[in-house]
DRENNUNU-115331 format. One record per residue (C-alpha): residue number from 1; residue in one letter; x, y, z. Coordinates in steps of 0.05 Angstrom, whole numbers. Example, Ala and Ser with C-alpha at 12.3 -4.5 7.8 and 13.67 -1.06 7.14 Angstrom:
! DRENNUNU-115331
SITE    n  res      px      py      pz
SITE    1    A     246     -90     156
SITE    2    S     273     -21     143
! end
This chain:
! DRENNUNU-115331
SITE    n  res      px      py      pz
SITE    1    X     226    -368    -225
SITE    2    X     187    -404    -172
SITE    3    X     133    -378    -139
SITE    4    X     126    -364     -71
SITE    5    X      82    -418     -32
SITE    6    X      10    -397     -14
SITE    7    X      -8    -373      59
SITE    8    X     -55    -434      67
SITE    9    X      15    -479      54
SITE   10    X      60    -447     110
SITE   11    X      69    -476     182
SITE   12    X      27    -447     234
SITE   13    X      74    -419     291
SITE   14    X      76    -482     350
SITE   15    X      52    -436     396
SITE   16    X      18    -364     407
SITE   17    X      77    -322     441
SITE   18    X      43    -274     500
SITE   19    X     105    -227     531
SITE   20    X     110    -231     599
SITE   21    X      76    -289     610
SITE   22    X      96    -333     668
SITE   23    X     134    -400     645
SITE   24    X     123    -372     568
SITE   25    X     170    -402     522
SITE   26    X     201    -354     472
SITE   27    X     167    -336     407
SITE   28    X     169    -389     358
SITE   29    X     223    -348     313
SITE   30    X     247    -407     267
SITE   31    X     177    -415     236
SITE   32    X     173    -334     225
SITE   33    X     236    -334     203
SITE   34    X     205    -373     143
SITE   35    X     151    -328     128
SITE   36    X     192    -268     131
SITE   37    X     249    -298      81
SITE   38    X     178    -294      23
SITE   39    X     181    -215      27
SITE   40    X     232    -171     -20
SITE   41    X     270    -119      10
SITE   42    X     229     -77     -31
SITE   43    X     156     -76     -63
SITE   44    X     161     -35    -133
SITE   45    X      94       6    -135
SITE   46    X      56     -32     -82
SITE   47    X      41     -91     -39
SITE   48    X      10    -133     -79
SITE   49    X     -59    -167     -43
SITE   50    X     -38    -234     -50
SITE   51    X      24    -240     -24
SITE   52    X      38    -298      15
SITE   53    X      73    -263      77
SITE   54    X      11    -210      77
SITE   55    X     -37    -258      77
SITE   56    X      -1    -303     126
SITE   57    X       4    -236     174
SITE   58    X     -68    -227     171
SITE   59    X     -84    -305     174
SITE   60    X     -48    -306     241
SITE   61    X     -79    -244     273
SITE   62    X    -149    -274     253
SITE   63    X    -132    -350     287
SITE   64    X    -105    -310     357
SITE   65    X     -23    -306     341
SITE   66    X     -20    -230     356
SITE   67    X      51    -225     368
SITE   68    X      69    -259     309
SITE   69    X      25    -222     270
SITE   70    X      50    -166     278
SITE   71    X     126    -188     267
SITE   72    X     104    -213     199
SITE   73    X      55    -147     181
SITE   74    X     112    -106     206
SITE   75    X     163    -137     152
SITE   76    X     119    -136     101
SITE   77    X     109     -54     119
SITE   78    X     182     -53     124
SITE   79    X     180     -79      49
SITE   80    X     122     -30      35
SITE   81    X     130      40     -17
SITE   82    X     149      96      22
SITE   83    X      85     141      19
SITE   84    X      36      90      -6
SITE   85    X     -28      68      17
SITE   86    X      -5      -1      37
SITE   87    X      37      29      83
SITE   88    X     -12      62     124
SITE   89    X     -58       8     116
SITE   90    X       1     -39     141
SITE   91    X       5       8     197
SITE   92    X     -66      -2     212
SITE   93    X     -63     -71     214
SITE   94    X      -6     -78     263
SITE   95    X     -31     -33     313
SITE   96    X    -103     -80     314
SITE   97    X     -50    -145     323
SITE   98    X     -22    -104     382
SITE   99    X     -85     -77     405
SITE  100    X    -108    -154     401
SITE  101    X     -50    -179     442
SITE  102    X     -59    -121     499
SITE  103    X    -128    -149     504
SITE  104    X    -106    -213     518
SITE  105    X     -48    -189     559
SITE  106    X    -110    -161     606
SITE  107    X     -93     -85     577
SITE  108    X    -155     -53     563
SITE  109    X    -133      24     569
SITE  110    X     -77       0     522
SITE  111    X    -112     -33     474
SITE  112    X    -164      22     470
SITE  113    X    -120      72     443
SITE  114    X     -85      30     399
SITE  115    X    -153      12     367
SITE  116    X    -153      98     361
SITE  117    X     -91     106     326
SITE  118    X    -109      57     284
SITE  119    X    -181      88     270
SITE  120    X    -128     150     246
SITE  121    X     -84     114     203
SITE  122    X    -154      82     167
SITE  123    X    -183     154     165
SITE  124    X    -118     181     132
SITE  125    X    -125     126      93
SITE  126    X    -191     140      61
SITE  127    X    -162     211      49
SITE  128    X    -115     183      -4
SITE  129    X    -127     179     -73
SITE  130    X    -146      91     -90
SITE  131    X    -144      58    -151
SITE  132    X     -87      13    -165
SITE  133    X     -71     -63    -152
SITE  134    X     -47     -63     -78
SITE  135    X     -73     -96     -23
SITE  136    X    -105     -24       5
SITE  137    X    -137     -22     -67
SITE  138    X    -192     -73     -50
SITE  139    X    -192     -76      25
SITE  140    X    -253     -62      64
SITE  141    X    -229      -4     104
SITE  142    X    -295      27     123
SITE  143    X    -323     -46     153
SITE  144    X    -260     -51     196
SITE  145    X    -268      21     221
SITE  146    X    -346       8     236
SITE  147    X    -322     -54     269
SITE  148    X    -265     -15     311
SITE  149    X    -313      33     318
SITE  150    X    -365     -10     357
SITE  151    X    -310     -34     403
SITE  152    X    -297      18     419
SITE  153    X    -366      39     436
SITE  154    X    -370      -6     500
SITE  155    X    -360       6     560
SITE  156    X    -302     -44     576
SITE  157    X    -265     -87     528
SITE  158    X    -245    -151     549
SITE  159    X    -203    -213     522
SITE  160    X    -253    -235     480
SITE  161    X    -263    -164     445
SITE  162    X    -209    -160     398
SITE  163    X    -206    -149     316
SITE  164    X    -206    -205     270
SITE  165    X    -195    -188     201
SITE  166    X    -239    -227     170
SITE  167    X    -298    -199     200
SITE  168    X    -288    -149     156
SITE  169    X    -314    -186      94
SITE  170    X    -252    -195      75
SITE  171    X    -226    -258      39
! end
């Protein structure tokens, strides 16, 4: 069996797809389409950490492609073990991609309560038993809510406010 390549080795989409932007040219689908082929129909137990879609998912998010971040994070949840932390991690994660991209998209309100809901799914998630291998296992949940949580502090969030992953710590 081959293994799948490494997020560092896929294409970066040609261009960072904003809906309902004038003279926007579609998303660039062909290059997802890659990305997406990498995850199984299903994970068996969990998602694993490494996993070249996941990490792709979050790589985009954190260089500004918030549409296609969450297309790729929202396969990959599709993937996911009903009931498992990943999931509502996963779920986490795509609602700070939209959040991002209704910042951008010059949404504030929007974007505000999607950072909430996704304060709720990381609360739920530190409600749930850890301890496995899965990419919720060693993910710093409590810096991204502090970080969330500070955004959401101030009095107006603007373009230049949204959540990159990797400020979390996280590698």
């Amino acid at each position: 069996m081959i293994a799948p390549p490494a997020a560092g080795n896929l294409p970066l989409p040609r261009w960072a797809y904003v809906p309902g932007e004038a003279g926007a040219a579609n998303a660039d689908y062909e290059t997802l389409a890659q990305i997406t082929a990498l995850v199984p129909a299903r994970f068996q137990g969990y998602v694993p950490a490494r996993h070249p879609a996941l990490r792709y998912g979050m790589a985009l998010n954190d260089r500004g492609y918030f549409w296609e971040a969450q297309e790729i994070l929202e396969t990959v949840w599709a993937a996911a073990p009903q009931g498992g932390r990943e999931r509502i991690l996963l779920r986490a994660c795509i609602l700070i991609a939209t959040a991002n991209l209704r910042l951008r998209m010059q949404k504030p309100h929007v974007a505000v309560r999607l950072f909430g809901e996704a304060l709720g799914e990381l609360d739920a998630l530190g409600m749930r038993n850890a301890g496995g291998d899965g990419f919720a296992d060693g993910f710093p949940v409590a810096a991204l809510a502090a970080l969330i949580k500070a955004k959401l502090e101030q009095p107006q969030l603007g373009k230049a406010d949204w959540v990159a992953f990797a400020a979390t710590g996280r590698t």
